[in-house]
RODO-2510 file (C-alpha; in nm, 4 decimals, decimal comma):
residues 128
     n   res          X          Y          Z
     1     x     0,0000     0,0000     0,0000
     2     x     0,1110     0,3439    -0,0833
     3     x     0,1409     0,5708     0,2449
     4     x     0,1770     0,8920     0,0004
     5     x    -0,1108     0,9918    -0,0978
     6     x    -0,0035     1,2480    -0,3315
     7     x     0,2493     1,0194    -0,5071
     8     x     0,1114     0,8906    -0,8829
     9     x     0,0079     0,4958    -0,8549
    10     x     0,2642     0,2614    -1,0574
    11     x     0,1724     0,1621    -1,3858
    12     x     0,3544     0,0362    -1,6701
    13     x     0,4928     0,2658    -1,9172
    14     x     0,3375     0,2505    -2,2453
    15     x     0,5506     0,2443    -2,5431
    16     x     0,5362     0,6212    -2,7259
    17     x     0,4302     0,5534    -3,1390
    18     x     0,7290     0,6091    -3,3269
    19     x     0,7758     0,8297    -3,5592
    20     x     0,9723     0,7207    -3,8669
    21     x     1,2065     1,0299    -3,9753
    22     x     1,4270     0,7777    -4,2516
    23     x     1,4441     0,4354    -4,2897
    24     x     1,7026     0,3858    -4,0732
    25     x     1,4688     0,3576    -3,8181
    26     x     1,2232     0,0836    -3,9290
    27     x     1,2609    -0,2106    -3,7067
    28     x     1,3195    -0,4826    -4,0291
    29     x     1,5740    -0,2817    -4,1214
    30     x     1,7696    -0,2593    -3,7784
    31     x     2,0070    -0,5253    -3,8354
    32     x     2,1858    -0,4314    -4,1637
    33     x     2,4013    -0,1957    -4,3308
    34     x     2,3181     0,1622    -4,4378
    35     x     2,3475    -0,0184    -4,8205
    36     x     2,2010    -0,3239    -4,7249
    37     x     1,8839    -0,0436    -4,5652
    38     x     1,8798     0,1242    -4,8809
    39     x     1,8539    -0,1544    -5,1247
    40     x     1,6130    -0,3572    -4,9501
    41     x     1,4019     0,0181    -4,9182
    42     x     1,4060     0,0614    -5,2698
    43     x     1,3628    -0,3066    -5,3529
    44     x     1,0059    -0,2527    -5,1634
    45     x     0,9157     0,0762    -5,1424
    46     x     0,6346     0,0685    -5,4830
    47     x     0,4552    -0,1966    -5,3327
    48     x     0,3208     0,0592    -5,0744
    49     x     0,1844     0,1966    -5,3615
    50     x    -0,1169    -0,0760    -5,4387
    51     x    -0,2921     0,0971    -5,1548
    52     x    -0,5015     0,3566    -5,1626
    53     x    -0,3651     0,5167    -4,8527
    54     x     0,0048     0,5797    -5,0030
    55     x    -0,1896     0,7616    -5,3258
    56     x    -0,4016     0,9973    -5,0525
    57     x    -0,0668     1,1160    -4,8465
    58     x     0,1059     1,2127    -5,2358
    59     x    -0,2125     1,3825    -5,3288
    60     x    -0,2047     1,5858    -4,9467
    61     x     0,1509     1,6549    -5,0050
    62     x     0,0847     1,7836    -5,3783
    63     x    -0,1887     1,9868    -5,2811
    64     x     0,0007     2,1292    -4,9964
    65     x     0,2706     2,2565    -5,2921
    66     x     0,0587     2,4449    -5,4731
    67     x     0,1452     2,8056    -5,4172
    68     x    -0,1758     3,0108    -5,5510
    69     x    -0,4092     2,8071    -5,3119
    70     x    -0,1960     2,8864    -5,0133
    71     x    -0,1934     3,2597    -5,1274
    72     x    -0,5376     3,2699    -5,1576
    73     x    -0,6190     3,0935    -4,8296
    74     x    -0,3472     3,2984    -4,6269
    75     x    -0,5112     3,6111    -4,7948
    76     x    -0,8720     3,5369    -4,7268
    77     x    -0,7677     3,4433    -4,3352
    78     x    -0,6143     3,7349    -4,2087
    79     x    -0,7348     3,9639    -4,4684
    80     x    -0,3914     4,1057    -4,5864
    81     x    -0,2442     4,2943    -4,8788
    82     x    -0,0835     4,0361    -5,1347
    83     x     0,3025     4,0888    -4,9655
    84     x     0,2290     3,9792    -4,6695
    85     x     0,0594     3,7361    -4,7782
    86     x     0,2767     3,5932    -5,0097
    87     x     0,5582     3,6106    -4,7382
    88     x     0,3232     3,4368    -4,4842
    89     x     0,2049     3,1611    -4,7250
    90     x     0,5432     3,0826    -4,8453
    91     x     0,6683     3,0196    -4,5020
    92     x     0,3614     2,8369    -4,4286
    93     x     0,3854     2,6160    -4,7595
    94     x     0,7253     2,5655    -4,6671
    95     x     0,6596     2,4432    -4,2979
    96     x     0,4116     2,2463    -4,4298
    97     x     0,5914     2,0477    -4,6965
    98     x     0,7807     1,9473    -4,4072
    99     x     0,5234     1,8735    -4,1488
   100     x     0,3140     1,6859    -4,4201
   101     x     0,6567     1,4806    -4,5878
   102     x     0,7715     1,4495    -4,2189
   103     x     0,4447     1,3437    -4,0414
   104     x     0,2551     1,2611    -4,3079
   105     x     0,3497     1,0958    -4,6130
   106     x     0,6340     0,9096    -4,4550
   107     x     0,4749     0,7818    -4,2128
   108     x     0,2145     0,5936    -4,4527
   109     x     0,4338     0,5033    -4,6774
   110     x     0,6564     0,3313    -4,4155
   111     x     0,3299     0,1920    -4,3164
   112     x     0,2396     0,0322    -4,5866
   113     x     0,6060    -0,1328    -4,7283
   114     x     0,6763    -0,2923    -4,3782
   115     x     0,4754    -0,6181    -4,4790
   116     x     0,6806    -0,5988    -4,8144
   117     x     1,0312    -0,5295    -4,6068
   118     x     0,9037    -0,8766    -4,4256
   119     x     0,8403    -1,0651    -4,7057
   120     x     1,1663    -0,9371    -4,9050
   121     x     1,4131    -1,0028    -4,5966
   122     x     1,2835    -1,3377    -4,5246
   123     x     1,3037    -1,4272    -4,8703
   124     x     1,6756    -1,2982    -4,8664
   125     x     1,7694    -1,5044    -4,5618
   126     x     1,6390    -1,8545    -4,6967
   127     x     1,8407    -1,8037    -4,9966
   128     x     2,1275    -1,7845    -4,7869
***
C-alpha cells in the first residue's frame, strides 16, 4: 500500500508511437548496413503503392505545394495585402511540406512497405 497519498500509482509505461524520420529507423531494417537499408528500401518501397492510402498522403503533399491556393487561403484568413501574404504563405507552404513529408506521407508510406520489407528479408535469408 502506498502511504503517500499524493504520489502517482505505478503503472507500466506505455511504449510512445514512433515516428519514422528515414528508414534507418524501421525495425526490419535494424540489423543491416546503411546499403544493405537502402537496397532492400528501394527493392520494396512501390509496393506501398497498391494501396489507396500511399496515393491519398502524395495527393495531401501535392496539394500542400501548390502556391496560388496557399496565397489565396493565407489572404482570405487574415485579410492582408498580397506581400504579406505571399511572405506568410510561403513560409507556411514551406513548414508544411515538411510537417506533411515528415508526419505525413512518410509515415504511410513506411506503413504500408513494412509487410513488403518482411516478405523481401525473409526471402533474402532462406536463400542464404
Amino acid at each position: 500500500m502506498n502511504d503517500d497519498p499524493y504520489k502517482a500509482p505505478e503503472s507500466k509505461p506505455r511504449a510512445s508511437p514512433i515516428i519514422y524520420w528515414s528508414i534507418h529507423l524501421i525495425p526490419e531494417l535494424s540489423g543491416l548496413s546503411r546499403s544493405e537499408q537502402k537496397s532492400a528500401w528501394r527493392a520494396c518501397r512501390r509496393k506501398a503503392f497498391t494501396h489507396w492510402q500511399c496515393w491519398l498522403a502524395i495527393g495531401i503533399l501535392v496539394a500542400s505545394l501548390n502556391p496560388k491556393t496557399t496565397h489565396l487561403f493565407v489572404s482570405w484568413l487574415f485579410g492582408l495585402n498580397h506581400s504579406p501574404a505571399f511572405i506568410i504563405g510561403a513560409l507556411s507552404l514551406w513548414v508544411s511540406c515538411i510537417t506533411i513529408y515528415a508526419l505525413g506521407t512518410m509515415q504511410v508510406i513506411v506503413r504500408y512497405t513494412r509487410p513488403h520489407l518482411q516478405t523481401y528479408l525473409s526471402a533474402r535469408e532462406a536463400d542464404e
